[in-house]
ZALUMVEX-883553 format. One record per residue (C-alpha): residue number from 1; residue in three letters; chain; x, y, z. Coordinates in steps of 0.05 Angstrom, whole numbers. Example, Ala and Ser with C-alpha at 12.3 -4.5 7.8 and 13.67 -1.06 7.14 Angstrom:
<atoms>
+-----+-----+---+--------+--------+--------+
|   k |   r | c |   east |  north |     up |
+-----+-----+---+--------+--------+--------+
|   1 | ala | A |    246 |    -90 |    156 |
|   2 | ser | A |    273 |    -21 |    143 |
+-----+-----+---+--------+--------+--------+
</atoms>
This chain:
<atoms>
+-----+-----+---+--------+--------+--------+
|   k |   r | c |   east |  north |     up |
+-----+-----+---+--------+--------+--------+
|   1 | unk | A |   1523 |   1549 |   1029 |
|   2 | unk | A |   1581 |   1594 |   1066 |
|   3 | unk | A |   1537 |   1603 |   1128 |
|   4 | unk | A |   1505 |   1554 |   1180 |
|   5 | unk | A |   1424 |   1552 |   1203 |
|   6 | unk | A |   1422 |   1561 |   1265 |
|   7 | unk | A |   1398 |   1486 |   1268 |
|   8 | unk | A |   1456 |   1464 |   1252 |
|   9 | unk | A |   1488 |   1511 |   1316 |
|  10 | unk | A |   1432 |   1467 |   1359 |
|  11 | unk | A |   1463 |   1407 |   1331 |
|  12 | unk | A |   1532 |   1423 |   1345 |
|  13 | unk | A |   1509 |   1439 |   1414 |
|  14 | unk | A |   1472 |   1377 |   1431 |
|  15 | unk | A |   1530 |   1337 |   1401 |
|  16 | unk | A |   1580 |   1377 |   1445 |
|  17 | unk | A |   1540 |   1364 |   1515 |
|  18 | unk | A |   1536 |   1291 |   1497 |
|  19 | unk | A |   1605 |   1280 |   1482 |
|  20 | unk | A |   1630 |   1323 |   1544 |
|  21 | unk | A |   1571 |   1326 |   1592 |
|  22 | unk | A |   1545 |   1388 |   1615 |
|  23 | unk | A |   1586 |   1376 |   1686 |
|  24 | unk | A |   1653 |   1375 |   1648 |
|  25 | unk | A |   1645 |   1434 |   1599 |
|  26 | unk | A |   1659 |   1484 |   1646 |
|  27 | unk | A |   1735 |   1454 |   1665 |
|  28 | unk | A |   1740 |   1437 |   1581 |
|  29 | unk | A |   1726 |   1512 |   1567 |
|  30 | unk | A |   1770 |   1537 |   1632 |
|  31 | unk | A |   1832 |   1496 |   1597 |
|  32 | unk | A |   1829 |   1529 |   1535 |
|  33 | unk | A |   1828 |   1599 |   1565 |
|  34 | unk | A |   1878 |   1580 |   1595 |
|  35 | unk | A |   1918 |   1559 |   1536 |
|  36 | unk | A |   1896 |   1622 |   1497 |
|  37 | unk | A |   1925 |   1659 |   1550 |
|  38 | unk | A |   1999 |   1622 |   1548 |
|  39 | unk | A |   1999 |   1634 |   1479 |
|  40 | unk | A |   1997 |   1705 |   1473 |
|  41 | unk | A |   2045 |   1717 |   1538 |
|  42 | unk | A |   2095 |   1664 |   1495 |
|  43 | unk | A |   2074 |   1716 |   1430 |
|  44 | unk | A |   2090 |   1776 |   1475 |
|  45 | unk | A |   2155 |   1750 |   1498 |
|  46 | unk | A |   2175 |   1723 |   1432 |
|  47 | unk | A |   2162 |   1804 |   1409 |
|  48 | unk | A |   2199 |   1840 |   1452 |
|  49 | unk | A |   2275 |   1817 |   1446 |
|  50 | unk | A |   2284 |   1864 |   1394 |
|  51 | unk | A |   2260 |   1899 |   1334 |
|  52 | unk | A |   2305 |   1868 |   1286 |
|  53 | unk | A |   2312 |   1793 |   1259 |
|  54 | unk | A |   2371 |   1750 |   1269 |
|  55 | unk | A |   2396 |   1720 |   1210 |
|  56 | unk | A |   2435 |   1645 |   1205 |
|  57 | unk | A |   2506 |   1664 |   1185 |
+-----+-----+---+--------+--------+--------+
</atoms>
């Protein structure tokens, strides 16, 4: 019950290129890398102003 057929992968798939297209999933998947990639530089940047925590006084 934990893990998926792979019919149900062929599923998701066919529902995906219906509900995008197969023209548009290219620029959908291009956006998210490109959001991945924000994120960790914001992570990296958030990490490196110093090793210990600020507290409220």
């Amino acid at each position: 019950m934990g893990s998926f057929s792979i019919a149900h992968w062929i599923v998701v798939l066919l529902l995906v290129l219906l509900m995008f297209g197969a023209g548009k999933l290219p620029n959908v998947m291009g956006d998210l890398a490109k959001g991945v990639k924000a994120f960790k530089a914001g992570m990296k940047d958030d990490g490196s102003q110093g090793t210990e925590p600020k507290l409220p006084v």
